[in-house]
C-alpha positions as CSV (number, residue, x, y, z in Angstrom):
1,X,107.6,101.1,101.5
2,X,108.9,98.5,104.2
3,X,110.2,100.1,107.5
4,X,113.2,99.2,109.2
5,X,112.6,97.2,112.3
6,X,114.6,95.5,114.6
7,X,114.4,91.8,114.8
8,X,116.2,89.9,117.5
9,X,118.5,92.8,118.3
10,X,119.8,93.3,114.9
11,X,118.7,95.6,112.1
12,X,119.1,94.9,108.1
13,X,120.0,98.2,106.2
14,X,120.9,98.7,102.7
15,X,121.6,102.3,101.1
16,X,122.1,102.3,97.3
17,X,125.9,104.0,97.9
18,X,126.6,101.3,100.6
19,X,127.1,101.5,104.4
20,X,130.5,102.5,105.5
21,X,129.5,103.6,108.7
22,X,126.8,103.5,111.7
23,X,126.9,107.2,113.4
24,X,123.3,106.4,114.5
25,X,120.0,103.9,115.6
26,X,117.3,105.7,116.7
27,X,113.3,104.9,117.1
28,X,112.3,106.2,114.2
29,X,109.4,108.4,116.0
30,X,111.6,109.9,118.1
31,X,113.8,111.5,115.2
32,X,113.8,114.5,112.6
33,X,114.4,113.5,109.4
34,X,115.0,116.6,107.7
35,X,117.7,117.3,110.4
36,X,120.8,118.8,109.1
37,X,123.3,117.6,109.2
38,X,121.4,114.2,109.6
39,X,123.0,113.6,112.6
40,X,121.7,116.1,114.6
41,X,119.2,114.1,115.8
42,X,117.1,115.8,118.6
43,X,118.0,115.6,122.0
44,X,115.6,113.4,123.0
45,X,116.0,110.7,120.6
46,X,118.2,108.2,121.7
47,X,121.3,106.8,120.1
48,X,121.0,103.1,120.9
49,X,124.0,102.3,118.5
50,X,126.7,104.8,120.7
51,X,125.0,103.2,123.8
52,X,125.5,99.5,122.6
53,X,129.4,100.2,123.0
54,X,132.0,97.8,122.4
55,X,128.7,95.2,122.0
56,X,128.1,97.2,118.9
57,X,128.8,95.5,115.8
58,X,128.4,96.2,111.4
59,X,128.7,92.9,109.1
60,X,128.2,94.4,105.4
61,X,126.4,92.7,102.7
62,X,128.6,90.5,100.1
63,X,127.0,93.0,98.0
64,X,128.3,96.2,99.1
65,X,125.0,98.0,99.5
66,X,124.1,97.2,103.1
67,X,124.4,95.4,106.3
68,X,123.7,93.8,109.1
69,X,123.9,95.9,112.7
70,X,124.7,94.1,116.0
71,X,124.1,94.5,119.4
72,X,120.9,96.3,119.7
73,X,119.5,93.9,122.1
74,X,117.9,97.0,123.9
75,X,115.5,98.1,121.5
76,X,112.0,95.7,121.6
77,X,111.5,93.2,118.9
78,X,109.7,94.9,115.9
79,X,110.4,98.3,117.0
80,X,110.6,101.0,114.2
81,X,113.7,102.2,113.7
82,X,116.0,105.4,111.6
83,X,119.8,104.8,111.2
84,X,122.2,107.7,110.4
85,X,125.1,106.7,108.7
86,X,128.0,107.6,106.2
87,X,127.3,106.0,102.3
88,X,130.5,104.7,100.1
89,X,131.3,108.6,99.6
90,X,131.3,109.6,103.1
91,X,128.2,111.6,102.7
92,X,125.7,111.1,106.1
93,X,122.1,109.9,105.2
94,X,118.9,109.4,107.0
95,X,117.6,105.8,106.3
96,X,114.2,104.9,108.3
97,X,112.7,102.8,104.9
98,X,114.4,99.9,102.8
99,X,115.0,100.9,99.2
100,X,112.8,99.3,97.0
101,X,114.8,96.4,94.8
102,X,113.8,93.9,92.1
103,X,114.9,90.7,92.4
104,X,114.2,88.1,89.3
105,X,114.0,85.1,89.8
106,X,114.4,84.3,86.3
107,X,118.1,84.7,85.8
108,X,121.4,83.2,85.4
109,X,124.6,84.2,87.1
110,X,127.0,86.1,85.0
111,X,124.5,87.1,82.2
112,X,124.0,90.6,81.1
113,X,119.7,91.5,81.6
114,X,118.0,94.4,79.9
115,X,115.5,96.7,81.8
116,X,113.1,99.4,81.5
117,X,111.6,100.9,84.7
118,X,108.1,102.4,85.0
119,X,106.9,104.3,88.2
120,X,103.6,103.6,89.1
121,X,101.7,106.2,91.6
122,X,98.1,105.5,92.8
123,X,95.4,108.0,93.5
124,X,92.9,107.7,96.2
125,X,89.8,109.2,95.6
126,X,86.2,108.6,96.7
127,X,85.4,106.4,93.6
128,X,87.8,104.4,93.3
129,X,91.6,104.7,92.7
130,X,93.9,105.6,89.5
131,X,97.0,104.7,88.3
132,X,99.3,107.6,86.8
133,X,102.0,105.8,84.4
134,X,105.6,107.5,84.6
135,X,107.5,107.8,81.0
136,X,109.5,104.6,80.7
137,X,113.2,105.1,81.7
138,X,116.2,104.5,79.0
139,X,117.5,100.9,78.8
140,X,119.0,100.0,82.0
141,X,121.5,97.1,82.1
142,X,121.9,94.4,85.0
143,X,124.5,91.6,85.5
144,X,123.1,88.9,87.4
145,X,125.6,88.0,90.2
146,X,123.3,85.3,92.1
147,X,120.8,82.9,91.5
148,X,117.4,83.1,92.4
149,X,117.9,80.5,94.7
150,X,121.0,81.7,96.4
151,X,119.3,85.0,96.8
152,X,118.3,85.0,100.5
């Protein structure tokens, strides 16, 4: 699980249904992610995307899945952030972690790959740790639209 955090007042988010729009940039301690509707966000968390005004700014991924935010030059480097925002079908969503995505580097634009996923989930104990296998999922296809290299 990677947190979102600001880096020279911008922010990289990605949502698998893709960003439309930005209602929200908040430190993420300061918010309540089970809020609901996800933008009521407690009064004392504090919207730095409204306050960046015109200064403001969303650049989506070629990709359709995220994108970069602009103007949050008021928010510390490295500072943990939540975003609120509206997904390809206008439903609001409470983001404060990266999705987890597999990129191989083993393929060729334009090819069709073939993939099964498997959860893993690791126990803690005193001992030692376990690893608890999920079921393997059905046969998931994947069209490779950049090169490993191209790949930023």
């Amino acid at each position: 699980m990677r947190r979102i955090v600001v880096a020279a007042g911008t922010v990289h988010v990605r949502w698998p249904a893709g960003v439309q729009q930005v209602l929200g940039v908040y430190v993420r301690t300061q918010t309540d992610p089970s809020a609901s509707p996800p933008h009521a966000q407690p009064p004392t968390a504090v919207n730095y995307w409204s306050n960046a005004g015109p200064a403001a700014a969303l650049l989506q991924d070629d990709d359709g899945y995220g994108a970069t935010l602009y103007g949050l030059g008021a928010m510390s480097e490295g500072t943990e952030i939540a975003v609120v925002l509206k997904d390809s079908q206008s439903r609001e969503r409470f983001v404060d972690v990266h999705p987890t995505e597999y990129i191989d580097t083993q393929v060729a634009p334009g090819h069709d790959y073939y993939y099964r996923l498997v959860a893993v989930r690791m126990v803690m104990h005193a001992t030692g740790s376990v690893e608890i296998l999920s079921a393997a999922s059905d046969l998931i296809r994947g069209r490779a639209t950049y090169s490993a290299s191209s790949w930023r």
